[in-house]
Each structure stands twice: as C-alpha cells, then as structure tokens.
C-alpha positions as CSV (number, residue, x, y, z in Angstrom):
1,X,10.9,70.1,-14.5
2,X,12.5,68.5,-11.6
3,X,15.3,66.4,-12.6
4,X,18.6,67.0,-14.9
5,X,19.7,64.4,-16.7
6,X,23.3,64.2,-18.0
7,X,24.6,61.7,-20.0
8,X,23.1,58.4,-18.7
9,X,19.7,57.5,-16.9
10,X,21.7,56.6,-13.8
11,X,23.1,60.7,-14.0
12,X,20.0,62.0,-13.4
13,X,19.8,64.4,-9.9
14,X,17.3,66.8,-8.9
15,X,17.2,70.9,-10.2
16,X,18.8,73.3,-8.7
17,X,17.7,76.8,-9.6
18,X,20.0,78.4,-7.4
19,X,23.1,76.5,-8.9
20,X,21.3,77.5,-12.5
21,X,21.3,81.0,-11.4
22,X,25.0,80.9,-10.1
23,X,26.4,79.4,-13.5
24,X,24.3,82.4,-15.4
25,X,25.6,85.0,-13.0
26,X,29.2,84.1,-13.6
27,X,29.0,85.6,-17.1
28,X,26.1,88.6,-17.2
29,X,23.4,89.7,-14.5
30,X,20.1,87.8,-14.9
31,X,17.7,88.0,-13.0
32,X,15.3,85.4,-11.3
33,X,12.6,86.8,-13.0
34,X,14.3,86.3,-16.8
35,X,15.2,82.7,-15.6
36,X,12.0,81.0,-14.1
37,X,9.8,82.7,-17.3
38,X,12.4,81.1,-19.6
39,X,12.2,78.0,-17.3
40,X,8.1,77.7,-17.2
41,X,8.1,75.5,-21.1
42,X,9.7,73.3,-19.0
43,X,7.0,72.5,-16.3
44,X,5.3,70.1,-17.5
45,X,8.5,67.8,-17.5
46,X,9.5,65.4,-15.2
47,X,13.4,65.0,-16.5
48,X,15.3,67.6,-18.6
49,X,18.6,66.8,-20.6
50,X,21.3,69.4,-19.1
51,X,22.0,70.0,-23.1
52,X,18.5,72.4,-23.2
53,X,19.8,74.5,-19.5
54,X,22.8,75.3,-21.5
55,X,21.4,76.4,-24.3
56,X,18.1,78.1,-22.1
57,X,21.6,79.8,-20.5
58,X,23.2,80.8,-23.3
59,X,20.2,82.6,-25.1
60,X,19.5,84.0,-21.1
61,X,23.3,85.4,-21.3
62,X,23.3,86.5,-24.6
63,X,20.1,88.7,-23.9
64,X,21.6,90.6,-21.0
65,X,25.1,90.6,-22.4
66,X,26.6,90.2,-25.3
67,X,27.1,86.7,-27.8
68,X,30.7,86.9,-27.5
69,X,30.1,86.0,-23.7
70,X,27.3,83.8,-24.6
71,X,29.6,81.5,-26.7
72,X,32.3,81.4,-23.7
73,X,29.4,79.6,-21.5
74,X,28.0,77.3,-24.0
75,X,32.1,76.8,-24.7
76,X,32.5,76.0,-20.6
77,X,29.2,73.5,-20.8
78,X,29.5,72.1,-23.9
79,X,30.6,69.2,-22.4
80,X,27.3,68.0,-21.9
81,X,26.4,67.8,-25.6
82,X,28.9,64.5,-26.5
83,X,30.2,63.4,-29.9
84,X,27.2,61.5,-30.1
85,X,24.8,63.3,-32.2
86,X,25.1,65.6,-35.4
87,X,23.1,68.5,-36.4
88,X,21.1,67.5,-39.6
89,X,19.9,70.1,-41.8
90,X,17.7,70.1,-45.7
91,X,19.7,72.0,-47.7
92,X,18.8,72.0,-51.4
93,X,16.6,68.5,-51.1
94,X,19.6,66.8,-48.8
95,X,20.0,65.6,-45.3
96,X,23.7,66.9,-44.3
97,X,25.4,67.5,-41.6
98,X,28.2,70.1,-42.8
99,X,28.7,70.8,-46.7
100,X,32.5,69.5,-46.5
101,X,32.0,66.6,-48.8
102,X,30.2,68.4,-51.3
103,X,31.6,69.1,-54.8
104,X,31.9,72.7,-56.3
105,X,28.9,72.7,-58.2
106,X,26.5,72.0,-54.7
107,X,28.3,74.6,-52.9
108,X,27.7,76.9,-55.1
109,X,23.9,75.2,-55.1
110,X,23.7,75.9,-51.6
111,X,25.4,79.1,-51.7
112,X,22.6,80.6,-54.5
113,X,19.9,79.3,-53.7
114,X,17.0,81.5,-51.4
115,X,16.0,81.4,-48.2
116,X,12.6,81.8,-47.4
117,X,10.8,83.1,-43.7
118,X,8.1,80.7,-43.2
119,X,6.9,82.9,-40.0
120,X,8.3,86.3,-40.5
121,X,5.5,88.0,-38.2
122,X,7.3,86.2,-35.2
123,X,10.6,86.0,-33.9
124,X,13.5,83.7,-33.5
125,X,13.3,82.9,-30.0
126,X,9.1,82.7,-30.1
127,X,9.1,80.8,-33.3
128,X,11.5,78.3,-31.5
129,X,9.6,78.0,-28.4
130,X,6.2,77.2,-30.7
131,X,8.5,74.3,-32.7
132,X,10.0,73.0,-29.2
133,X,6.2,73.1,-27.8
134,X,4.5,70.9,-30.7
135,X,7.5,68.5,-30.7
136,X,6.9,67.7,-27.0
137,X,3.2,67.7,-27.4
138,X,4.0,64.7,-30.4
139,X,6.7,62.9,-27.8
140,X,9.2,64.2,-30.3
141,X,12.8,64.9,-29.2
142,X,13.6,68.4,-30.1
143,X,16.6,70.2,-30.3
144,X,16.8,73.8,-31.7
C-alpha cells in the first residue's frame, strides 16, 4: 500500500507510517512490530481507503489496550466513514440494515432464532483477514 485515499479520487496522498504510528500511540503503546504485520494484507495494494487504517487502528488499540479506548479512536476518525453507506446484514432470510422497522413478531424472529459458527477452529480476527483476502483476490470491495 502506498497511497490513502479519503473521500474522493482527488484526496488521495501518499502513507505515512510514522503519522499511522503517532495517531495509534496517542491512545495505547504499539509497537512498529504489531503495526507493519497488521499492515502486510495490505501490500499488494496500490490505494487504501483511510476507512480500513481506522479500523486496522482500532483492532491494533483494542489489542494493547482496552475497547473502551478503542471506541474513542474509531469515535475521533470516524469521520472518514460518511453517511454514505449502511451496514447490510441476512438476518432471518432479509437484507436489513437495523431491525427498527420491523414488527413484534420479527424481532422476536430475530431475537430466537440460532446462530451458527461456520469456522469455530479459527478466530475472529483470522477468519476476517481470510474473508477480506478472497474478496480482494475476486476485486470485491470488502468491509468487515
């Protein structure tokens, strides 16, 4: 990765690891070593959208911290996320963004029904990276 891109083509400016590491250093100590191994899925891309530093940032923070102070980072950068896009999930055979418009009867649906561990041998953060590497390899868009 070489390049940041913010919220238009025209935003885009060059990586700066130091900068990176300043902004994660303001909240918990991490070390160089934590950020360019969480950095290398990355490599192979020319252009990065800021949105996956501050997430890559949070999780960093989080894991030589604590998620109370993770949230107040991904609160300071959220900026770079915009109003644009909402997070989609399937819950009980539907495409939603939140369950506020949903009668009684589906909350309870949603509420009830079981959640199943597709990879249970793996964690969170490893399971992510593998779903995030098979996206790019498709030229998918992925967001976690």
């Amino acid at each position: 990765m070489k390049n940041i891109l913010y919220f238009e083509p025209s935003d885009v400016t060059k990586f700066d690891f130091e900068r990176f590491k300043k902004s994660l250093n303001e909240y918990a100590d991490v070390s160089d070593r934590d950020i360019k191994d969480s950095l290398k899925i990355f490599d192979k891309f020319e252009n990065l959208h800021v949105s996956r530093l501050v997430e890559l940032g949070a999780a960093l923070i989080e894991k030589n911290s604590d998620a109370a102070t993770a949230k107040k980072y991904f609160e300071k950068y959220g900026q770079y996320f915009g109003n644009k896009f909402e997070r989609l999930r399937r819950i009980t055979g539907y495409l939603v963004g939140s369950l506020d418009r949903w009668n009684d009867g589906k909350k309870a649906e949603e509420a009830a029904r079981v959640k199943h561990s597709v990879n249970s041998a793996i964690d969170d953060h490893e399971r992510a990276v593998r779903l995030e590497e098979q996206a790019m390899a498709h030229n998918i868009a992925y967001a976690s």
